[in-house]
Backbone bond lengths (Angstrom), bond angles and torsions (degrees), N, CA, C in turn:
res aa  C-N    CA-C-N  psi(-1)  N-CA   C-N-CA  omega(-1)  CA-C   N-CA-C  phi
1 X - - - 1.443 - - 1.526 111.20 -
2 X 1.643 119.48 -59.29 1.500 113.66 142.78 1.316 137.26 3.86
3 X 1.361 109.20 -66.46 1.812 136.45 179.72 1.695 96.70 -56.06
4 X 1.330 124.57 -59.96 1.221 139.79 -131.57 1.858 84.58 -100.92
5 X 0.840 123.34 -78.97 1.446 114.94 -174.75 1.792 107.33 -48.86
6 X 1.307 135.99 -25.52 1.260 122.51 -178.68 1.854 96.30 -88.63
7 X 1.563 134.62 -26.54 0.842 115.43 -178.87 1.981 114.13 -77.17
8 X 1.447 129.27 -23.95 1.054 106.41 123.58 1.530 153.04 -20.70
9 X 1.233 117.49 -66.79 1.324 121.81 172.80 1.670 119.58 -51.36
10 X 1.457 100.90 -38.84 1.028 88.99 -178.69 2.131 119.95 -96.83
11 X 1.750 115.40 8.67 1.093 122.92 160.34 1.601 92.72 -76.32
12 X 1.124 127.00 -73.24 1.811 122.17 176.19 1.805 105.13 -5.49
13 X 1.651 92.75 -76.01 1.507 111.87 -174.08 1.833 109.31 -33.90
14 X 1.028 110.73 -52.98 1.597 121.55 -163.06 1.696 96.91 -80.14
15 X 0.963 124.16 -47.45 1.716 139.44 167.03 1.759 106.36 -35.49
16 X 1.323 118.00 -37.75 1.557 133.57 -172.95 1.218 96.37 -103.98
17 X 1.497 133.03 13.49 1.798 133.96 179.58 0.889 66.64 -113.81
18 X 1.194 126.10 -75.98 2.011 113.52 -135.11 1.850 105.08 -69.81
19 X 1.259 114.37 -27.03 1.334 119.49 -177.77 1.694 108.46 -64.42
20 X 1.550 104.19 -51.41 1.929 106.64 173.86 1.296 92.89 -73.56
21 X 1.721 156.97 -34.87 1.335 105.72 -174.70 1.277 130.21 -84.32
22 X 1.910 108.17 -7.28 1.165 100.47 179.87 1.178 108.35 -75.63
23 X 1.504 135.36 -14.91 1.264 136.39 -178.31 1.740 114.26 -72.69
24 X 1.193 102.49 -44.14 1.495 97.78 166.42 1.154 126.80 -87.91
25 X 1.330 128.11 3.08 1.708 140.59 144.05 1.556 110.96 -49.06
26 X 1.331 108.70 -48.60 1.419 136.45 174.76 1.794 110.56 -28.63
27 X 1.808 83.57 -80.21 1.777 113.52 -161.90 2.031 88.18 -64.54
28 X 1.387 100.55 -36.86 1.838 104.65 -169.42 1.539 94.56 -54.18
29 X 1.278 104.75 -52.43 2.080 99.72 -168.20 1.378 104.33 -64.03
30 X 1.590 123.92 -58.71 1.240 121.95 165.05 1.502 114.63 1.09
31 X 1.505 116.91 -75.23 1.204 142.00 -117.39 1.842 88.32 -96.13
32 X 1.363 96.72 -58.04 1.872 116.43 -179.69 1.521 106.43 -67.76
33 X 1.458 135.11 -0.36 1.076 149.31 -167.24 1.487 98.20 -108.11
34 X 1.368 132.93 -48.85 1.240 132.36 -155.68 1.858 84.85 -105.15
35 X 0.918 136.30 -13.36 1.557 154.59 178.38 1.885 108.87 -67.18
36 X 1.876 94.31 -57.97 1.776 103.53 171.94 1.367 109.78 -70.48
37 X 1.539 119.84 -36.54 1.510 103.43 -175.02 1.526 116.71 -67.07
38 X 1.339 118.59 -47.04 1.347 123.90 157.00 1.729 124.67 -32.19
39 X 1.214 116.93 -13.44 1.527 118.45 -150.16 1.626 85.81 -123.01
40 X 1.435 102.02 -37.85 1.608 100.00 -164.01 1.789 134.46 -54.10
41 X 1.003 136.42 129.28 1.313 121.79 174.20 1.581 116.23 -54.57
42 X 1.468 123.93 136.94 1.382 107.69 -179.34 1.546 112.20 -142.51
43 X 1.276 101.55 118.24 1.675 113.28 -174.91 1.482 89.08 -91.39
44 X 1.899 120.59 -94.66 1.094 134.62 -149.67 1.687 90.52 -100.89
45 X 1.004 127.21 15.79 1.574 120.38 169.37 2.069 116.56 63.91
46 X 1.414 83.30 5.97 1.505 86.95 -166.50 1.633 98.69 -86.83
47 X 1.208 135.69 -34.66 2.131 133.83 150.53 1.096 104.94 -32.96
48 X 1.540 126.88 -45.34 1.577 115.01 -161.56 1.818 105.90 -73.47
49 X 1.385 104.30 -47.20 1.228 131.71 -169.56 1.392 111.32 -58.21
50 X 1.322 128.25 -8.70 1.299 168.36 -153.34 1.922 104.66 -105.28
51 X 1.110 110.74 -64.07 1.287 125.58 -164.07 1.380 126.94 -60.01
52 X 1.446 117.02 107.18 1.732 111.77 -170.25 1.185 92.39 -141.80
53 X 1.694 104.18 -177.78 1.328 109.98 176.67 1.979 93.78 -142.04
54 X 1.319 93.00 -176.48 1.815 105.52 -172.59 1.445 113.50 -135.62
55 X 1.194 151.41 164.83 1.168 150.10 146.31 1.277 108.87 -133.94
56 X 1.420 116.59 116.14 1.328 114.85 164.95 1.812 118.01 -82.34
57 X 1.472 105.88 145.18 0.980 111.17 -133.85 1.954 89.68 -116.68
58 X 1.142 101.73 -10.85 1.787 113.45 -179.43 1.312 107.20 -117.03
59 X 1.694 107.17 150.12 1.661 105.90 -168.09 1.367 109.01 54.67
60 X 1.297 103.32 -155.11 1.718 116.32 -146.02 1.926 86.12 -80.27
61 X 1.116 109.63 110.10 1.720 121.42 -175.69 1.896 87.99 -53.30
62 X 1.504 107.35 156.08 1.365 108.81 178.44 1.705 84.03 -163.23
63 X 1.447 98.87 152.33 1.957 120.93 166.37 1.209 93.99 -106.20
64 X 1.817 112.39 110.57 1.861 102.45 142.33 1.503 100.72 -110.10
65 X 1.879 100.85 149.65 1.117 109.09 164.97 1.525 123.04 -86.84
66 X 1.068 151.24 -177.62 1.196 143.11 -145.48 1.613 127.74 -176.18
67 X 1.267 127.56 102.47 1.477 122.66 171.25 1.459 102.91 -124.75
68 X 1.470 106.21 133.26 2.176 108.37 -170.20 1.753 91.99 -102.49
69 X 1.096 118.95 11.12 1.312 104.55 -159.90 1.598 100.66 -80.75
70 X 1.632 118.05 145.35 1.528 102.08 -176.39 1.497 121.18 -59.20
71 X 0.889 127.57 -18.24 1.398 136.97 -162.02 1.744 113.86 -95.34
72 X 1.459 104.04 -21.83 1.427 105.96 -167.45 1.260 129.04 -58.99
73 X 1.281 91.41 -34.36 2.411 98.44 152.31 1.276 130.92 -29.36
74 X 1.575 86.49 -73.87 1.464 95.50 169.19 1.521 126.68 -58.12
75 X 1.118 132.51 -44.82 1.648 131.10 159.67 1.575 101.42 -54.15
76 X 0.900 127.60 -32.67 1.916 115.10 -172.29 1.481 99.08 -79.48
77 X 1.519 114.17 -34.19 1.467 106.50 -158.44 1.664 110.37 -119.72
78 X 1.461 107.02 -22.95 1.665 105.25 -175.13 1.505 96.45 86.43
79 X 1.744 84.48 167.71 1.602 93.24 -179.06 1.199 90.12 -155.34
80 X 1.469 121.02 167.30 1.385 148.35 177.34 1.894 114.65 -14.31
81 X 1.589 91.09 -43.56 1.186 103.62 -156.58 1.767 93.67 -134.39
82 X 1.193 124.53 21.10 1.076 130.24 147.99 1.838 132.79 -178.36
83 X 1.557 94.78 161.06 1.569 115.51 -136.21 2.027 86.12 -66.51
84 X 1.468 98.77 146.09 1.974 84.92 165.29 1.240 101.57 -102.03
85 X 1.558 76.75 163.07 1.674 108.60 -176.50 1.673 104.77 -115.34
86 X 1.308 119.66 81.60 1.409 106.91 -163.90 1.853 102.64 -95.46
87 X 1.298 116.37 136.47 1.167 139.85 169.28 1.866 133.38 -98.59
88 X 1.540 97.62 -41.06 1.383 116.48 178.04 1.804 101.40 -75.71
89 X 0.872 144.57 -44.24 1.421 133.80 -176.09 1.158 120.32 -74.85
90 X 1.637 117.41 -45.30 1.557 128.01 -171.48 1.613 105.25 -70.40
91 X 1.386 107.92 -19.00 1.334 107.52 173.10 1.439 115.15 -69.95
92 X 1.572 109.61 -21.24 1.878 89.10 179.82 1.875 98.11 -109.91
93 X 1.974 97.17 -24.17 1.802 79.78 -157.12 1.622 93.96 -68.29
94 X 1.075 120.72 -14.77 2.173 115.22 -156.56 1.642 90.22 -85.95
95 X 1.694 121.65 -17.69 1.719 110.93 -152.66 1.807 91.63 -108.59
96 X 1.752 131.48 3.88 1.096 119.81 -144.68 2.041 102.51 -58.78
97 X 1.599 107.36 -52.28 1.512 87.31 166.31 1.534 139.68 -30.24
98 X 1.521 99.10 -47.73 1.769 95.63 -176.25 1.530 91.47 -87.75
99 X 1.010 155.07 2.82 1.417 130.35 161.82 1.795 115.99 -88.56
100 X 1.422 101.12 -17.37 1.483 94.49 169.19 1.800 109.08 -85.51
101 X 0.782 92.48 -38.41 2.018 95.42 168.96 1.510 102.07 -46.84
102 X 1.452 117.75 -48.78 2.019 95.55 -175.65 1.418 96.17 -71.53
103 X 1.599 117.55 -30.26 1.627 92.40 -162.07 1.915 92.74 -64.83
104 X 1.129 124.37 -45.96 1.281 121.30 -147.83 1.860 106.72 -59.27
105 X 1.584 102.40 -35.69 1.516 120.67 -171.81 1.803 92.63 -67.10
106 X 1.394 121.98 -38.77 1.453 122.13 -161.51 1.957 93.93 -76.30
107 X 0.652 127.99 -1.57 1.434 130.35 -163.12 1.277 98.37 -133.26
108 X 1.228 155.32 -0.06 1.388 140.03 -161.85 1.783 105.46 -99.97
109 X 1.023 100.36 -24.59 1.674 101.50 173.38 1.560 117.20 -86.42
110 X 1.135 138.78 40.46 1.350 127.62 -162.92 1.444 92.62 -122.32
C-alpha cells in the first residue's frame, strides 16, 4: 500500500513538471517574441505583425518560434543578392541569460 500511494505522489510530482515547464515555455516565447519584434526589419510593419511563437503541450513539450510571412527566410537568412536581417535567432542566442532566469524563476517554487 506504501509502494502504491508514493507511486502516485510521485505521477502528481511529474504532473507539476510538465505543468511549470509548459509555463516557462510560455513566459520563454513571450520573452523571444517581444525580442524578434525588436530585432525585426520594418518597412510596412506587416514581418513584425507576423511574429509568434507555439508550445506544444503533448509529448516531449518544445518552444518554436515562428514567422508565416512568405518572405521571412529571406530576412532571417539573406539571399544571393541580399544581406540578412535576422531577428528570430538573436532573439534567443543574444537573450540566453534572461531566458535562463525565467526558466530558473519558473522552477524556484517547487
Amino acid at each position: 500500500m506504501g509502494i502504491r500511494k508514493g507511486f502516485n505522489r510521485i505521477g502528481e510530482f511529474l504532473g507539476i513538471l510538465d505543468n511549470k515547464k509548459y509555463d516557462a515555455l510560455t513566459e520563454v516565447g513571450k520573452f523571444c517574441k517581444q525580442k524578434m519584434d525588436e530585432y525585426v526589419a520594418v518597412d510596412t510593419g506587416y514581418l513584425r505583425s507576423r511574429n509568434t511563437f507555439k508550445v506544444t503541450k503533448f509529448f516531449h513539450q518544445k518552444l518554436t518560434l515562428l514567422n508565416d510571412a512568405p518572405y521571412a527566410g529571406f530576412q532571417e537568412f539573406g539571399t544571393e543578392k541580399m544581406k540578412a536581417h535576422p531577428f528570430i535567432r538573436p532573439a534567443t542566442e543574444n537573450h540566453i541569460a534572461e531566458i535562463q532566469e525565467i526558466m530558473r524563476r519558473a522552477y524556484s517554487d517547487i
